[in-house]
C-alpha positions in Angstrom: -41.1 -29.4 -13.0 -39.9 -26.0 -14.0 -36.6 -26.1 -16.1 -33.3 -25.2 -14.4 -32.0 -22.2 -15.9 -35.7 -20.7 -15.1 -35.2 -20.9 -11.8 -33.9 -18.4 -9.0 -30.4 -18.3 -7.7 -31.6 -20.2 -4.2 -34.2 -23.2 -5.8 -31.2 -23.7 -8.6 -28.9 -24.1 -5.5 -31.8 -26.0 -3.7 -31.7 -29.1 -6.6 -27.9 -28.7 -6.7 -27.4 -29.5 -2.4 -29.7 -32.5 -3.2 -27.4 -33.6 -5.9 -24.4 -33.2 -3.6 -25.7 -35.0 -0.9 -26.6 -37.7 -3.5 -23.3 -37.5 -4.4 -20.7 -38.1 -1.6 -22.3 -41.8 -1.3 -20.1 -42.5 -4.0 -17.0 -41.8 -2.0 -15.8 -43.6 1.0 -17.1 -41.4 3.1 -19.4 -41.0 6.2 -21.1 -37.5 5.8 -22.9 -35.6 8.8 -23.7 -32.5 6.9 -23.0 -31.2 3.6 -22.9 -27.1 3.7 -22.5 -25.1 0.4 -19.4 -22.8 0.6 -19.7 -21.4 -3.0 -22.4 -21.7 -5.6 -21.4 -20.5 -9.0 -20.3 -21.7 -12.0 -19.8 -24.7 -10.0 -21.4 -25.6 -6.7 -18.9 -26.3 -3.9 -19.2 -27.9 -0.9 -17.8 -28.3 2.7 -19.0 -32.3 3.5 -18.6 -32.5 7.2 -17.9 -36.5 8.1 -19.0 -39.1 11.3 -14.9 -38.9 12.1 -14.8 -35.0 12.9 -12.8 -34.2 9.4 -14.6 -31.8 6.4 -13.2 -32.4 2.8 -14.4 -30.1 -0.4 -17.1 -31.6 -2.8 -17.1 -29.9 -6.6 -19.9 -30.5 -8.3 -19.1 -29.2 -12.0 -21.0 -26.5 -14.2 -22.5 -28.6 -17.5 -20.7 -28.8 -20.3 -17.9 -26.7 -19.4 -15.0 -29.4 -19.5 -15.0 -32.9 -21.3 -13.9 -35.6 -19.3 -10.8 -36.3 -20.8 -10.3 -32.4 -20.5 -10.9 -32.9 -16.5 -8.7 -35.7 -16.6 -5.9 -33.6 -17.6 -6.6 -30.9 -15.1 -6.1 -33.3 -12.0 -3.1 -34.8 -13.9 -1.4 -31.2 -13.8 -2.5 -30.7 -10.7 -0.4 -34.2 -9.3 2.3 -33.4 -11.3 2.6 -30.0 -9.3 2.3 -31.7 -6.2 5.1 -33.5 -7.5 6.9 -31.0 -8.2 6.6 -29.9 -4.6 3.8 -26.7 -5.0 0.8 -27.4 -2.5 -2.5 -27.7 -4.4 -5.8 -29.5 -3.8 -5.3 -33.2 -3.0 -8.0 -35.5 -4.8 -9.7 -38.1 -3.1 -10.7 -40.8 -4.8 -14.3 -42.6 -5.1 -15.4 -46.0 -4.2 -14.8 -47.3 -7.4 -11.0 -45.4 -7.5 -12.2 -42.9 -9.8 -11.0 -39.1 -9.1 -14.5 -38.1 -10.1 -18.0 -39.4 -10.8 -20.8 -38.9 -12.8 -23.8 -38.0 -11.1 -27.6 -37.2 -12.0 -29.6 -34.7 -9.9 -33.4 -34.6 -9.9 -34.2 -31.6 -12.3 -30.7 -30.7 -12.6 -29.6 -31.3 -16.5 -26.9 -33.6 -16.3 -25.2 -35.8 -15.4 -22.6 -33.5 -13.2 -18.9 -34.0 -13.0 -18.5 -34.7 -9.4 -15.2 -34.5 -7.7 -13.8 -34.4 -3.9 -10.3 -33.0 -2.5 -9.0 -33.0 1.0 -9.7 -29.8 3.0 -7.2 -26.8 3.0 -6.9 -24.9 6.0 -7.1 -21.0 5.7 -9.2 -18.0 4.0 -9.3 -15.9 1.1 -7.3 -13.7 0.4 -10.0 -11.9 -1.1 -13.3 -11.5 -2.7 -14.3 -9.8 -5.8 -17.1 -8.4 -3.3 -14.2 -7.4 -0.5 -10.9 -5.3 -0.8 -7.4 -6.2 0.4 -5.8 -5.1 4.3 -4.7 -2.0 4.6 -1.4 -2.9 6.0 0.8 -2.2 3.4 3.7 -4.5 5.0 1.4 -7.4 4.8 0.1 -7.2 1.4 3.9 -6.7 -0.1 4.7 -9.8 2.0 1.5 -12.0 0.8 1.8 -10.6 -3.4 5.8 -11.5 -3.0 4.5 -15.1 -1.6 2.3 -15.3 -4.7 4.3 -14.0 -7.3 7.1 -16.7 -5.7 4.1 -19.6 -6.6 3.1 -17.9 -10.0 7.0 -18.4 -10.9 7.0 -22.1 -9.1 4.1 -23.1 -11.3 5.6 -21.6 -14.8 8.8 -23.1 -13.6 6.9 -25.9 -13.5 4.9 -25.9 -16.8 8.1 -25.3 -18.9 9.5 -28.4 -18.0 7.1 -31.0 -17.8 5.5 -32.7 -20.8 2.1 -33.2 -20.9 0.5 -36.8 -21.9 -0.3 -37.3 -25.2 -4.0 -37.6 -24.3 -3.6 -34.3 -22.4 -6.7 -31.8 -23.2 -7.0 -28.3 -22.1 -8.5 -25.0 -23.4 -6.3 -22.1 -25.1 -6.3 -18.8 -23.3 -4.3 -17.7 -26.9 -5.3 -15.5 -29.2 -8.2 -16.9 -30.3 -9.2 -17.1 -27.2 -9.0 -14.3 -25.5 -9.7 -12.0 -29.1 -10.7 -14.3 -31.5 -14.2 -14.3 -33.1 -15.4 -16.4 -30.8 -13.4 -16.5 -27.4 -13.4 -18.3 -24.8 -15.8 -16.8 -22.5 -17.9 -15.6 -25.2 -17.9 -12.5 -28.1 -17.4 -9.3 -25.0 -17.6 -7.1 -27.8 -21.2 -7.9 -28.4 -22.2 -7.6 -25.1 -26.0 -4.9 -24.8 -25.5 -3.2 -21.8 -22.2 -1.6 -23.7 -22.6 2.0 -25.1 -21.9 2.8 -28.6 -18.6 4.6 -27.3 -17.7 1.2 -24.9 -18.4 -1.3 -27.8 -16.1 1.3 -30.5 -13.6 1.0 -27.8 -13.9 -2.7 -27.1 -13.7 -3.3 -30.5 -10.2 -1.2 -31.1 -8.6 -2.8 -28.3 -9.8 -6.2 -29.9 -7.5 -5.5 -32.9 -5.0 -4.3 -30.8 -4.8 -7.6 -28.5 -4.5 -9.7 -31.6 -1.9 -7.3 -33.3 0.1 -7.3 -29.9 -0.1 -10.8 -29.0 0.7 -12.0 -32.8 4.0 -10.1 -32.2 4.7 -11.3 -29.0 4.7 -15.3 -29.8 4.0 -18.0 -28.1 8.0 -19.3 -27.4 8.7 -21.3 -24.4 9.3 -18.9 -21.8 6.4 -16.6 -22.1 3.6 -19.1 -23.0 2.3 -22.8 -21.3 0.1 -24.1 -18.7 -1.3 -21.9 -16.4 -4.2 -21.5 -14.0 -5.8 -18.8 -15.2 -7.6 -17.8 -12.3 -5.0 -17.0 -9.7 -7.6 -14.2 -8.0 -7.4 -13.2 -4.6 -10.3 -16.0 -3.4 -8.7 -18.7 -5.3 -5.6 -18.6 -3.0 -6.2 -19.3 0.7 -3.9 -17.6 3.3 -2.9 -19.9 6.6 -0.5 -17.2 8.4 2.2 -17.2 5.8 1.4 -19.9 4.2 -0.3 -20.0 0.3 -1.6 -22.4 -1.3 -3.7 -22.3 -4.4 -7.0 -24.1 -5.2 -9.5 -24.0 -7.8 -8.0 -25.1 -11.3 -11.2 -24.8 -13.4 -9.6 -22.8 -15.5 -6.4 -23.9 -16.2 -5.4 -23.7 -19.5 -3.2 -23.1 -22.1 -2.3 -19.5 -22.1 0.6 -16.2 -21.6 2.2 -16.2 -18.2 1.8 -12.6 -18.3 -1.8 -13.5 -18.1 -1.4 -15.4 -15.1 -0.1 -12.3 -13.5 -2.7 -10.1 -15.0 -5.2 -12.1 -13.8 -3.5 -12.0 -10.2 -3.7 -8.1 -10.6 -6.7 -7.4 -12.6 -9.7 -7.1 -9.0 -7.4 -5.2 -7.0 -6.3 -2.2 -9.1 -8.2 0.2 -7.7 -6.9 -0.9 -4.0 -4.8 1.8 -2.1 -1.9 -0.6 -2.3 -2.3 -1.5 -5.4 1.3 -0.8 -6.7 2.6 -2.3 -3.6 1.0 -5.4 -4.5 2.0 -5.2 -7.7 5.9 -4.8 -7.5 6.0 -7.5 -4.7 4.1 -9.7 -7.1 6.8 -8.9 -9.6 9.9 -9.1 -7.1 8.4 -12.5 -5.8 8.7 -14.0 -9.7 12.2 -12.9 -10.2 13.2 -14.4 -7.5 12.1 -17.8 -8.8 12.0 -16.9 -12.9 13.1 -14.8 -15.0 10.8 -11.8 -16.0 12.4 -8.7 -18.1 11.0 -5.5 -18.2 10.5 -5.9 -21.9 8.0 -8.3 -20.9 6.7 -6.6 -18.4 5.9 -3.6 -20.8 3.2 -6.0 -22.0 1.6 -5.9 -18.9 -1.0 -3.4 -19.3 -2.4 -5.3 -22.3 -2.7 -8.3 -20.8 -4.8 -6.3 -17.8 -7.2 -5.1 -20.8 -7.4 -8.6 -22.2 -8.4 -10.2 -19.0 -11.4 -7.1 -18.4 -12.3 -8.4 -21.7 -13.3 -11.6 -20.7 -15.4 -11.1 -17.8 -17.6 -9.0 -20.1 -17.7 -12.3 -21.9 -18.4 -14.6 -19.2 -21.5 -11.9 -18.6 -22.7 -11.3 -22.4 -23.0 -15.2 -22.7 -25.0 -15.2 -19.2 -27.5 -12.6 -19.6 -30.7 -13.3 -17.6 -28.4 -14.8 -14.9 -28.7 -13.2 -11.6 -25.4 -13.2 -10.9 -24.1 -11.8 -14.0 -26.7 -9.1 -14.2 -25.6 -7.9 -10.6 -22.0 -7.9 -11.6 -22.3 -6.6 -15.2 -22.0 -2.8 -14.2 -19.1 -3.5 -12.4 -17.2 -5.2 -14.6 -18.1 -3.0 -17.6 -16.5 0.3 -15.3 -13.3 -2.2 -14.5 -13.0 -3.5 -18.2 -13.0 0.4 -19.2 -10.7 1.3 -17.1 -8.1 -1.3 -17.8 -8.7 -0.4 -21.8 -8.7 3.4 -21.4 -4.8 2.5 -19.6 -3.6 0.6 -22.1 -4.7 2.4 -25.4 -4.2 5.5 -23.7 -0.4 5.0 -23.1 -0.4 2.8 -27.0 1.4 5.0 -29.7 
């Protein structure tokens, strides 16, 4: 049987639908048809059941999380729901587990396996796709999100993790370390000699920047890490996020960062961006001394999709979005160190 990683994008996805439909036996669950709705990093699926209802099977990327780590992620995750912040409701297997392990016929495993109650709405956006071009609506949606960015930090600050509790660090190390997170962006061969010098400066400067900033209570704690415009899911006025993969550790200037970073080059880009900003302060504080920051954090986050794609090479995926992110990731840098002393 050819290996996994040699295969293309559709027979990869192919093995993985097997091991989904595999996998929702475990759960109480009478399944009619299981349809793939994203198939990434993880593979994620709309199971459609006997009783007319769909709920959301994960099945989780290898090696990406420990189990103790995903543990921890579902914990935060109830203690937000808690808190009273709408996120993805788990649903637990046969055996009362919030997720299983599960072996796929040449898929190299065994996969994390999870299932959450279904969340009515869409995207706010793709990667692929831009934002409305209603300005009105997209200041009222970014002032909704910056409201829930605040909510969750709110949130963060004051709860206190279990001792057991196990997440990555989106710190310095991690975002400029020598080896980050999402892998050494520096490094990565489809840079030019002038894009890696660059990459390399700003490198230094991230560390320098975010060694003076500090890591005190109100600028650094849990966050999600991936608040992007298809990770939150619009039902008329009503946001909720999903998709805590990445939640971590990290600045919550990040977080916001992170909320900006795909749609800076959208018309109403700024207008997104001050109702993001108006949204937090009405929830938690945020000064413009801070904010000043913000720029850097933008050119941090570009640098770690150039990781996520040097440590991927050969992938389709990442080969079809490296050009992309390389002109974005330049972009953000050239902003930042161009308006550094």
């Amino acid at each position: 049987m050819t290996a996994f990683g040699e295969l293309s994008p559709a027979e990869q996805g192919a093995r993985l639908h097997k091991l989904a439909c595999a996998a929702v036996k475990h759960w109480p669950l009478e399944a009619v048809r299981v349809e793939p709705i994203k198939v990434r990093e993880n593979a994620v699926y709309a199971v459609h059941t006997a009783d007319g209802r769909r709920v959301v099977l994960r099945v989780h990327r290898l090696g990406y999380h420990t189990d103790a780590a995903l543990y921890s992620e579902l914990a935060w995750m109830k203690a937000l729901a808690a808190s009273g912040i709408e996120v993805p409701q788990p649903i637990l297997s046969r055996r009362g587990k919030p997720f299983e392990l599960v072996d796929g016929e040449g898929v190299p495993g065994p996969r994390q396996v999870d299932v959450f109650e279904w969340i009515d709405g869409h995207q706010l956006g793709a990667i692929e796709a831009g934002l409305s071009n209603d300005p009105e609506w997209v200041a009222r949606i970014y002032g909704i999100v910056g409201e829930l960015a605040a909510q969750m930090h709110n949130q963060s600050c004051a709860w206190r993790p279990p001792a057991e509790f196990e997440r990555h660090s989106w710190c310095d190390e991690g975002l400029a370390g020598d080896s980050p997170l999402w892998g050494r962006f520096w490094e990565l061969d489809a840079l030019s000699p002038t894009q890696r010098a660059l990459f390399e400066r700003l490198r230094a400067r991230i560390v320098e920047e975010l060694t003076a900033y500090g890591k005190a209570p109100d600028r650094f704690g849990l966050i999600h890490a991936d608040l992007i415009p298809e990770n939150i899911l619009v039902d008329a006025n009503r946001l909720r996020i999903i998709d805590f993969d990445d939640a971590g550790f990290g600045w919550y200037l990040f977080e916001i960062a992170t909320s900006l970073y795909f749609i800076r080059r959208e018309t109403h880009y700024e207008v997104a961006r001050d109702a993001l900003v108006a949204g937090y302060r009405r929830h938690r504080s945020l000064s413009d001394e801070h904010l000043r920051l913000l720029p850097m954090f933008l050119a941090a986050r570009g640098t770690t999709y150039l990781g996520w794609v040097h440590t991927r090479k050969g992938e389709a995926t990442a080969r079809e979005l490296t050009p992309q992110l390389i002109e974005l990731a330049v972009a953000a840098a050239d902003d930042y160190l161009g308006a550094t002393p």
